[in-house]
C-alpha positions in Angstrom: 34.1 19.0 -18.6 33.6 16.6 -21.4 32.3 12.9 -20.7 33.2 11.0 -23.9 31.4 7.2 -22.3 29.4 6.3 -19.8 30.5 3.4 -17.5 28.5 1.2 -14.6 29.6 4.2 -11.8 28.9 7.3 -13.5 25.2 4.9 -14.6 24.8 4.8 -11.3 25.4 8.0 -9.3 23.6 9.6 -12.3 20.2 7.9 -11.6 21.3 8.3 -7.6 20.6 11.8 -8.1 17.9 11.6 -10.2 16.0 9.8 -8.3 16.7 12.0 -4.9 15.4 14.9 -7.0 12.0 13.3 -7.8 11.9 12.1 -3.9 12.1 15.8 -2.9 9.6 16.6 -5.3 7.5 14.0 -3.9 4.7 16.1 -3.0 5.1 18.5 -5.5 4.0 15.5 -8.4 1.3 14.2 -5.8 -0.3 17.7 -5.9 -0.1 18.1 -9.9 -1.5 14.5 -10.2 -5.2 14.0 -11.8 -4.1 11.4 -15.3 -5.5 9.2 -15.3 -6.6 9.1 -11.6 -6.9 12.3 -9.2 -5.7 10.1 -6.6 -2.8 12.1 -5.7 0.2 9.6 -5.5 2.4 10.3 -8.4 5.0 11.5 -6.5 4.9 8.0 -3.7 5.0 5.4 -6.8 7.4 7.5 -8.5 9.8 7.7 -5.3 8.8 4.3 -4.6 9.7 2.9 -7.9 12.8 4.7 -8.0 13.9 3.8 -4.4 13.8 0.3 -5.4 16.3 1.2 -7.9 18.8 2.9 -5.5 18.6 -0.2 -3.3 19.5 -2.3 -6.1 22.3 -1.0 -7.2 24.0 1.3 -4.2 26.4 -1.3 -2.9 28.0 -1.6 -6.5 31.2 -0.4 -7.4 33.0 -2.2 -10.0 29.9 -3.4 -12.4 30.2 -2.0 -15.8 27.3 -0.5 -17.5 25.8 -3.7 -19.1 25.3 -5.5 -15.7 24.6 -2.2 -14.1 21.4 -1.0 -16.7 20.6 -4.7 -15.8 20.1 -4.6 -12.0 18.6 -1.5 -12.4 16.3 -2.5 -14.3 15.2 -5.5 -12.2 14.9 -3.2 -9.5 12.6 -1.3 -11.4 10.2 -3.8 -12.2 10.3 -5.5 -8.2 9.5 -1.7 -7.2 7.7 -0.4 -9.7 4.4 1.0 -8.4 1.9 3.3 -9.8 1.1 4.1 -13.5 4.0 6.0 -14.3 6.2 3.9 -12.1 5.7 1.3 -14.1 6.3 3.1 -17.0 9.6 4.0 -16.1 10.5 0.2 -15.0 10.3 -0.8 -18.7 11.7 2.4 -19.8 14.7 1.0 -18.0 14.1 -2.8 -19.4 14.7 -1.2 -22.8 17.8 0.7 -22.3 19.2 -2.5 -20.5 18.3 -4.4 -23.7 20.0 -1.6 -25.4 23.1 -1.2 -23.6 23.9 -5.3 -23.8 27.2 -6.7 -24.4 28.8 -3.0 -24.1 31.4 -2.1 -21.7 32.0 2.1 -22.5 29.1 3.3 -23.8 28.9 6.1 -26.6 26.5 9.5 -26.9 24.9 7.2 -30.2 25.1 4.1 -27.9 23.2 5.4 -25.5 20.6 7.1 -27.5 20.2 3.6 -29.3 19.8 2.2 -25.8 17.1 5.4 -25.1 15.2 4.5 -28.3 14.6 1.1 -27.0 13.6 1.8 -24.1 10.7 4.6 -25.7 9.9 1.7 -27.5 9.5 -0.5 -24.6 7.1 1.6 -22.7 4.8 2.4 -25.1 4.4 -1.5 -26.0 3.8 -1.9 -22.0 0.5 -0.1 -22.6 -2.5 -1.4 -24.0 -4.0 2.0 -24.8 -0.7 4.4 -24.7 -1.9 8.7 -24.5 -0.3 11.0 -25.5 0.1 14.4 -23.0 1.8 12.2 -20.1 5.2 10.4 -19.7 5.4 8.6 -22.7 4.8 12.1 -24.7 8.1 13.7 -22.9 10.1 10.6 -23.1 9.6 10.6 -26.8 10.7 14.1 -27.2 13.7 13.6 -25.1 14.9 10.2 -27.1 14.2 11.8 -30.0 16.1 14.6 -28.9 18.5 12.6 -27.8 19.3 11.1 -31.1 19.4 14.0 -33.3 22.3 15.5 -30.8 24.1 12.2 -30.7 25.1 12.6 -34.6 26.9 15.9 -33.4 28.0 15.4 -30.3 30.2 12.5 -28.6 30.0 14.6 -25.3 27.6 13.6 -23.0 27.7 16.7 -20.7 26.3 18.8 -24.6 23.6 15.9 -25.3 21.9 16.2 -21.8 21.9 19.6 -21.2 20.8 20.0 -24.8 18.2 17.3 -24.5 16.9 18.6 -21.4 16.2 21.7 -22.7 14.0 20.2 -25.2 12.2 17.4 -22.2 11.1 20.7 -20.5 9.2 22.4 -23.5 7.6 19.0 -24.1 6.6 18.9 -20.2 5.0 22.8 -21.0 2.9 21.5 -23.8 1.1 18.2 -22.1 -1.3 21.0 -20.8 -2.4 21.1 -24.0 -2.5 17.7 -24.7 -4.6 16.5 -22.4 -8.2 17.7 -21.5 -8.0 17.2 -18.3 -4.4 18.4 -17.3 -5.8 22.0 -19.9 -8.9 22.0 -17.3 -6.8 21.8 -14.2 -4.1 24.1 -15.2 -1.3 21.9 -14.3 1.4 19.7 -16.3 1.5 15.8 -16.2 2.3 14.6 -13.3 4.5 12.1 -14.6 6.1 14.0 -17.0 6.7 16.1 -14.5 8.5 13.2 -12.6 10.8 12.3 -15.6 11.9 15.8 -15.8 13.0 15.9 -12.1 15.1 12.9 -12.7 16.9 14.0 -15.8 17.4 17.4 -13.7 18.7 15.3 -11.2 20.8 13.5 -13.6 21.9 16.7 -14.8 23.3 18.2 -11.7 26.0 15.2 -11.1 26.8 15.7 -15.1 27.6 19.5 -14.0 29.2 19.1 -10.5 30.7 15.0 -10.8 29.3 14.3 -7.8 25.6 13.4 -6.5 24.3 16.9 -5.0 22.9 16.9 -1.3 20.3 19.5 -1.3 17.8 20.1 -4.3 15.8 22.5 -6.0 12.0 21.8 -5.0 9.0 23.2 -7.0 6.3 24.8 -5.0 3.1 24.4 -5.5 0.1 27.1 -5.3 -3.4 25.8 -4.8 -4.8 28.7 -7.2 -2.9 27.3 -10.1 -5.7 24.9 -10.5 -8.0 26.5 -13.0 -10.7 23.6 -12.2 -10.4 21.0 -9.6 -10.7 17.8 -11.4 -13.5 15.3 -10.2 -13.1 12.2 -8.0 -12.8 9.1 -10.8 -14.9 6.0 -9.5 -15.4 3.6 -12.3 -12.8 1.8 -11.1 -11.9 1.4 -7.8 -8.2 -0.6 -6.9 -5.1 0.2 -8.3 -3.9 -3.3 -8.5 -0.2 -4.9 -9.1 1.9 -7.8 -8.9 4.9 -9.6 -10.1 4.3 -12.7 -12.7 7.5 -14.8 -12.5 6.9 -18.0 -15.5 8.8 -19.4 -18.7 8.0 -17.5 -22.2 4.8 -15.7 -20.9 2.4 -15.0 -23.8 2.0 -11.3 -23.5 -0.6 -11.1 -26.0 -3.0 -13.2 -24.6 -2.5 -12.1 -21.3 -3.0 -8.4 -22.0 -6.5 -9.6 -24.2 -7.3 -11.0 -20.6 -6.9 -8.5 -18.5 -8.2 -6.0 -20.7 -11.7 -6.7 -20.3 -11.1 -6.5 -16.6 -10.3 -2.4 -16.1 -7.8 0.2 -17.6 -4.9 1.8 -17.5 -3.3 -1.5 -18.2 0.6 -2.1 -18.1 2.5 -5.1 -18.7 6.3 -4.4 -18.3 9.2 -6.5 -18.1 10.6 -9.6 -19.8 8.8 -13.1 -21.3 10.1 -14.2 -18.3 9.2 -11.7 -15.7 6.1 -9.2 -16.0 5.2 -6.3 -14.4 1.2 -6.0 -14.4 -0.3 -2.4 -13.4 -4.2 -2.4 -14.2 -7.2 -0.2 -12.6 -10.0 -2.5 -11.7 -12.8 -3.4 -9.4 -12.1 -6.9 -9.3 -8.2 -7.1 -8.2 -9.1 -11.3 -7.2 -10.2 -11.9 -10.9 -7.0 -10.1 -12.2 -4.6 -12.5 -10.2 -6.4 -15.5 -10.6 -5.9 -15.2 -14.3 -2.0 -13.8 -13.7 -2.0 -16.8 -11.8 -2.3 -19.0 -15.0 0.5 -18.0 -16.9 3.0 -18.2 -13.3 3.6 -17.8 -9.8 2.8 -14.2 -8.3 4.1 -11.8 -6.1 4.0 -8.2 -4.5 0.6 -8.6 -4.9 -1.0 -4.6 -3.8 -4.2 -3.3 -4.4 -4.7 0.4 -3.3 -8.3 2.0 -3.1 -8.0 4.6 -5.5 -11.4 6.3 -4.3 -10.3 6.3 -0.3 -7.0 8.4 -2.2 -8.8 10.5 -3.6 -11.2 11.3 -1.2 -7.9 12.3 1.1 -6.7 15.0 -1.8 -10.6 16.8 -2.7 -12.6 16.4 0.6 -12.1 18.2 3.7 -10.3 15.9 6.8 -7.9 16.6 9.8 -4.4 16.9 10.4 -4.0 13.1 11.7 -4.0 10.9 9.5 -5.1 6.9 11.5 -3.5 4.0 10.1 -4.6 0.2 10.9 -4.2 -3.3 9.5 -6.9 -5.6 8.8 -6.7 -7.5 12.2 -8.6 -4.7 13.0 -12.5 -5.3 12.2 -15.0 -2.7 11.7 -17.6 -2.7 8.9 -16.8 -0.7 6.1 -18.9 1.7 6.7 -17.2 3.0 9.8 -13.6 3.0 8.1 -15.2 5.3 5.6 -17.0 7.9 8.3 -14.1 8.2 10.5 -11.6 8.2 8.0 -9.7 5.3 8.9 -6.6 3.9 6.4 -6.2 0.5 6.1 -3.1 -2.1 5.2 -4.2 -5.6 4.9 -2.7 -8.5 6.3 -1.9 -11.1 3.8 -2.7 -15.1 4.2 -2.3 -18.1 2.0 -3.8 -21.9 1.5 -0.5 -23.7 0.6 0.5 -21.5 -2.6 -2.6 -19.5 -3.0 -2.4 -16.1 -1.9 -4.9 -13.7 -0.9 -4.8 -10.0 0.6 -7.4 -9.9 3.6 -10.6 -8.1 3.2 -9.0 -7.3 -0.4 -8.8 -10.4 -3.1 -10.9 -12.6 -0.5 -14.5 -12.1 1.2 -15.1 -13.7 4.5 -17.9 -16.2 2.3 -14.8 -17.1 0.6 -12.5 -17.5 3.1 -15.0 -19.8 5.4 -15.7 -21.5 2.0 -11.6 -22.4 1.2 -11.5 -23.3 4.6 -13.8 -26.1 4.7 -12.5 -27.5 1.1 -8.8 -27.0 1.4 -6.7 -29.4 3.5 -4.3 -27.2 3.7 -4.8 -25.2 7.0 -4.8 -21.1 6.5 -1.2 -19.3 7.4 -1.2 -15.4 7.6 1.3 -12.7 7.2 1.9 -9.2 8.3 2.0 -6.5 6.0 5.8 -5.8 4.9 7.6 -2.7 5.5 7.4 -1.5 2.0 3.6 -1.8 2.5 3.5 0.4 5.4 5.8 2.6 3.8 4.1 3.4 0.7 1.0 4.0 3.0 2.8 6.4 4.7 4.3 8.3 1.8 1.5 8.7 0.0 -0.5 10.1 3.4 2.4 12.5 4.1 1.6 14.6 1.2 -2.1 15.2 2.6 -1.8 15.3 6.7 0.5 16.5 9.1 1.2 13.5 11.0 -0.2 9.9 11.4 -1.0 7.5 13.9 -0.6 3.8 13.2 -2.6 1.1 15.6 -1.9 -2.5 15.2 -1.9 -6.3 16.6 0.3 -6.9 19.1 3.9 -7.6 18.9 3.9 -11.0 21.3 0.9 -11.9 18.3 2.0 -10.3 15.1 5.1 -9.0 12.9 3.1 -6.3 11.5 3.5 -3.9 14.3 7.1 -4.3 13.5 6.9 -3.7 9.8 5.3 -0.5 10.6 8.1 0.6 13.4 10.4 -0.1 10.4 8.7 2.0 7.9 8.0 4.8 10.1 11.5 4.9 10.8 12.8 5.4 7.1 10.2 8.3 6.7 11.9 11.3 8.3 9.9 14.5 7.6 6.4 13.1 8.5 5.8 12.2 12.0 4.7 8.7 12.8 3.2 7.8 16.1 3.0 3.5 16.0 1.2 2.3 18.8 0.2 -1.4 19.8 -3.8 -1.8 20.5 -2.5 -5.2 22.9 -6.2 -6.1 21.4 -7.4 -7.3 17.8 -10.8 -7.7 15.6 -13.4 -5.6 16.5 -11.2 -4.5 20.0 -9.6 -3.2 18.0 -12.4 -1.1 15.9 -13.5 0.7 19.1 -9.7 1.6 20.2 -9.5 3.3 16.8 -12.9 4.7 16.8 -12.2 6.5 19.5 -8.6 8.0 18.4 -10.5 9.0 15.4 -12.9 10.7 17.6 -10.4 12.4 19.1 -8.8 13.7 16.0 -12.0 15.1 14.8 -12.4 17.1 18.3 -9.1 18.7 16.6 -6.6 17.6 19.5 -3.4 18.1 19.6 -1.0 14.9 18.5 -0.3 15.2 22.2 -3.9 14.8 23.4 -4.4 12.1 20.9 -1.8 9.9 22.1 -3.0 10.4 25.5 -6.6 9.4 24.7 -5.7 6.7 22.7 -3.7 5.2 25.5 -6.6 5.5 28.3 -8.7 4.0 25.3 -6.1 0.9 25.2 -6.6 0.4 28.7 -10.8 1.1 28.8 -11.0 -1.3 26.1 -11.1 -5.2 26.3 -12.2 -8.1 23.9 -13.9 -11.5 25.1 -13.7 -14.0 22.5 -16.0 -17.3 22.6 -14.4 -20.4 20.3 -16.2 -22.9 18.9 -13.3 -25.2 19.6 -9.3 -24.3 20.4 -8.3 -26.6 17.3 -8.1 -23.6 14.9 -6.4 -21.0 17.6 -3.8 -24.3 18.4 -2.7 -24.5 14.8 -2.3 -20.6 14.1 0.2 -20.7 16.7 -1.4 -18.7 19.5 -2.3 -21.2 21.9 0.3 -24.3 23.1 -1.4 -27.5 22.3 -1.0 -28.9 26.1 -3.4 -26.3 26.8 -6.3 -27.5 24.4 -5.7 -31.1 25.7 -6.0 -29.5 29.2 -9.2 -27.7 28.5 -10.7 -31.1 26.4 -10.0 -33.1 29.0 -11.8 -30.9 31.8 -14.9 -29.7 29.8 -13.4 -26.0 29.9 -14.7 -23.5 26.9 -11.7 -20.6 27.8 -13.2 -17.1 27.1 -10.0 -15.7 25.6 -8.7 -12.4 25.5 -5.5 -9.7 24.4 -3.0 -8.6 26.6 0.6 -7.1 26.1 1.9 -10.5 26.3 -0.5 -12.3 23.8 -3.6 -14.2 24.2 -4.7 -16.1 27.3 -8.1 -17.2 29.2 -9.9 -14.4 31.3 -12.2 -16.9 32.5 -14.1 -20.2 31.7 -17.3 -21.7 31.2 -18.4 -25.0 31.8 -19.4 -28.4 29.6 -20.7 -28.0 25.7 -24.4 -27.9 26.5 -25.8 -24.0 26.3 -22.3 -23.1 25.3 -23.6 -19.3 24.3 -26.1 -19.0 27.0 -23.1 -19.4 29.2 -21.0 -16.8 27.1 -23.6 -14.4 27.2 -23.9 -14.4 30.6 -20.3 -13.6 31.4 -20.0 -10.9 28.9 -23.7 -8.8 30.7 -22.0 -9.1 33.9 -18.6 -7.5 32.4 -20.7 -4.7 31.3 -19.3 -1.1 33.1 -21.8 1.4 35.1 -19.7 3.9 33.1 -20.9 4.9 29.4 -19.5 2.4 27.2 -19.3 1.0 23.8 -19.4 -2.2 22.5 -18.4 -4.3 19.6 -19.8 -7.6 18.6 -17.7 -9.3 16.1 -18.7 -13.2 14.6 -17.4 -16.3 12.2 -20.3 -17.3 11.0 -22.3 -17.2 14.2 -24.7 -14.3 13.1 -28.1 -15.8 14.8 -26.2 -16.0 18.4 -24.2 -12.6 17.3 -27.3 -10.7 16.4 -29.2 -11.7 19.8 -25.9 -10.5 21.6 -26.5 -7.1 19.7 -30.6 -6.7 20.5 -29.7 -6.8 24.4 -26.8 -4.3 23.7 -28.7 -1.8 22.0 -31.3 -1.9 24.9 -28.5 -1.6 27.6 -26.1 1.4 25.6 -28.6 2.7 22.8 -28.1 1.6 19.0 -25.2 4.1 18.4 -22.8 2.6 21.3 -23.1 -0.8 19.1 -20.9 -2.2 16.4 -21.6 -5.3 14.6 -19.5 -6.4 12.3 -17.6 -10.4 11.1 -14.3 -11.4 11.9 -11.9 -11.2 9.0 -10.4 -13.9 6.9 -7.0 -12.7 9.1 -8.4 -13.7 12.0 -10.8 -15.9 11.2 -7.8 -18.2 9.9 -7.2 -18.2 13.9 -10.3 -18.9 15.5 -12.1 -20.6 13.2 -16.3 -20.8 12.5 -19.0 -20.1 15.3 -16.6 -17.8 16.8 -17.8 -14.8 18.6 -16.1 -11.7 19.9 -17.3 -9.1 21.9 -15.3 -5.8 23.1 -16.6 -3.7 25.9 -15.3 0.3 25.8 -15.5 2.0 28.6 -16.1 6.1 27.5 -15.1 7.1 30.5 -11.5 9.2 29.3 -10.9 12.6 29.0 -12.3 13.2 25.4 -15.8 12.3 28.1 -15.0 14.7 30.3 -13.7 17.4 28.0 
């Protein structure tokens, strides 16, 4: 059948099914993935990036192909994640450029438009390579063009053109070191070749196909595993929204501050993608040149340790109301999504683009009281995308709903993933509670458990687990939202110091001391005489109380032995609710069937 124009419909359902073919590829591209980082999500930003496009533009009907190319590629650039996700959002800027002010677009229009767009994406990059994406989009535009002097048929130019994207997706073996060493393709090559097969199939059938042709991949076609890449640890994006940004001088910014930078988009709207080990430095100068948003920052080494080292099935998933020092998140393989919080407009991600110094520091300068936010869905679900390509299933802990959105944002995102199984669980506890809840589901795991057994444990370990938290003052815990003022007058007026604590409906007081004089001595003896005759564990957890907090952990260690005690500081999350000389302690009891098994 001949297709003389495009139009805004046959735009759309064409990327529609593009897209859907990279997303069932999804794995397929994480496995192939070591340019530039082995971190094995190619596949997640890819779909990601993509998704963002088909949410953009699925409810359309009756836009024509200028204002179509235009949404889509807005939605690029909101979505856009990952290297060659953002690539592919100012691929799409340029052919919306391109295809301006037309309303039936031509086989030379469009490979006008395609030009632009090549053009685009290599300007995006401050050190374009040759071998990935940009190598295969070349060849197809150029492809493109020669074809579109012959032929005014579009279903000719793409089956032609693909033909010729292919064999340059072959040769990027050879382009690259790395890729030649590992015996695989680019991953993101790989990626744009899926979509224009995608594309494709809808020229050949006129409609958007519902099942796929999905590569598989073999382990031994990996001449040599590539090594884990740590010079530079976050993968680290955002949105710049401002009026006639200097690109120039913003890329000679951000340069000296990593690799792999990317700078798509418009002078009024950017794009930034950049490797770093310093994602606060990189939006604090982003933040010069306008406001910021969808601020991410993904540890590229904890990816890649998930692809080349050994770990189980379960995969554990928390947010950063959970504390636990960084060393434990690392032995028991714990994933983290980070709560976000703000002074007025300035915007940090917890434990991320702000250190607790900081935090305590902004807090005693700023006037502006912290606020916090839970992690969106779209956080949660990229998590969970890029683990379902590396374990079977997951487990996601988190605050409690009476406290926190976040458990939300994660039932929402485990619902739109459909062929990994999600198990999201409330911890009805927080900070360092929280820790020895998820220390002990990781414990579990490791014992190799069934999902079944897990769940189990981890609900006895909900119910053996409970967190005392000693305030310096209610003020901070009042303004957060988590306590009703009338309470705090109550407690001033009567000399009461509430020892608070989680439950399934929020926080409230398990008990009280008495008057402000010997305030911890008073704490300290309520917490020894909550102590179990049961093994247990416990968690000490402080806001800038470390002298009281470390003589807390000394009678611990005598009572359970120095591996039953965590010590860690409550994060800028939390700390934003219970303010300095805070002090939290969470008593375990061990006595559950991983105990007894």
């Amino acid at each position: 059948m001949a297709i003389l124009y495009l139009d805004g419909i046959r735009y759309k359902n064409g990327l529609i099914a593009g897209l859907r073919q990279v997303i069932a590829n999804k794995d397929y591209l994480n496995k192939i993935n070591v340019f530039p980082v082995p971190d094995g999500d190619t596949g997640t930003n890819m779909a990601f990036t993509l998704l963002g496009i088909q949410e953009g533009i699925s409810k359309q009907i009756h836009t024509g192909i200028n204002e179509m190319s235009q949404l889509v590629a807005e939605s690029a650039l909101d979505g856009a994640r990952g290297n060659s996700g953002a690539i592919l959002a100012q691929f799409f800027v340029g052919i919306a450029d391109g295809l301006n002010d037309i309303s039936r677009v031509t086989t030379q229009d469009f490979a006008k438009a395609a030009a632009k767009g090549k053009l685009y994406a290599y300007d995006a990059l401050l050190q374009p390579k040759e071998g990935t994406i940009l190598t295969t989009i070349t060849d197809w535009v150029d492809e493109l063009n020669r074809l579109s002097k012959r032929f005014d048929n579009f279903t000719i130019l793409f089956q032609q053109s693909l033909e010729r994207a292919k064999i340059s997706l072959k040769e990027t073996t050879n382009q690259l070191a790395v890729l030649k060493k590992a015996g695989v393709v680019d991953a993101g090559a790989q990626g744009f070749v899926e979509m224009l097969n995608g594309i494709q199939q809808y020229i050949d059938s006129g409609q958007i196909p519902e099942h796929f042709q999905v590569n598989v991949f073999s382990e031994d076609k990996f001449t040599n595993m590539p090594e884990v890449v740590e010079e530079f640890q976050f993968c680290t994006e955002c949105l710049i929204n401002g009026i006639e940004i200097d690109r120039v001088k913003l890329k000679e910014e951000l340069a000296q501050l990593g690799n792999s930078l990317i700078l798509g988009g418009t002078k009024n709207k950017i794009k930034l993608h950049i490797h770093t080990n310093s994602p606060k430095n990189v939006f604090a100068i982003c933040e010069r040149y306008g406001i910021i948003s969808n601020e991410k920052a993904d540890d590229m080494l904890k990816q890649q340790s998930d692809i080349h080292k050994d770990h189980d099935d379960i995969a554990l998933v928390i947010d950063s109301g959970c504390d636990l020092p960084e060393e434990i998140l690392n032995e028991y393989n714990i994933h983290m999504v980070p709560v976000r919080l703000n002074f007025g407009d300035k915007f940090y991600v917890d434990k991320v683009t702000i250190t607790i110094d900081e935090f305590w520091n902004e807090l005693k300068i700023n006037p502006i009281h912290p606020t916090t936010s839970q992690p969106t869905p779209g956080d949660f679900r990229r998590q969970y995308q890029f683990l379902s390509g590396h374990y079977k299933s997951a487990i996601s802990l988190h605050l409690p709903s009476k406290l926190s959105g976040t458990y939300q944002s994660a039932v929402s995102a485990a619902k739109g993933i459909t062929d990994f199984p999600i198990n999201v669980i409330e911890a009805f506890n927080g900070s360092v509670g929280m820790g020895l809840i998820a220390m002990r589901i990781s414990e579990t795991i490791r014992k190799k458990k069934t999902i079944e057994e897990v769940l189990k444990i981890a609900k006895q370990s909900i119910l053996n687990c409970r967190v005392y938290i000693s305030l310096d003052s209610l003020e901070f815990v009042v303004r957060g939202g988590r306590l009703p003022a009338s309470k705090k007058r109550l407690a001033d007026f009567l000399h009461l110091n509430p020892i608070l604590t989680f439950t399934e409906n929020g926080v409230k007081a398990d008990g009280f001391t008495f008057g402000k004089q010997n305030k911890f001595k008073k704490f300290k003896k309520f917490i020894i005489k909550k102590l179990p005759k049961t093994p247990f564990r416990v968690g000490i957890a402080h806001a800038k109380a470390e002298e009281n907090a470390r003589e807390l952990e000394k009678i611990f260690v005598e009572i359970a032995g120095r591996e039953n005690v965590i010590f860690t500081t409550i994060s800028p999350a939390l700390g934003a609710h219970s303010g300095p000389n805070a002090i939290a302690v969470a008593i375990q009891s061990l006595n559950d069937d991983l105990q007894n098994s």
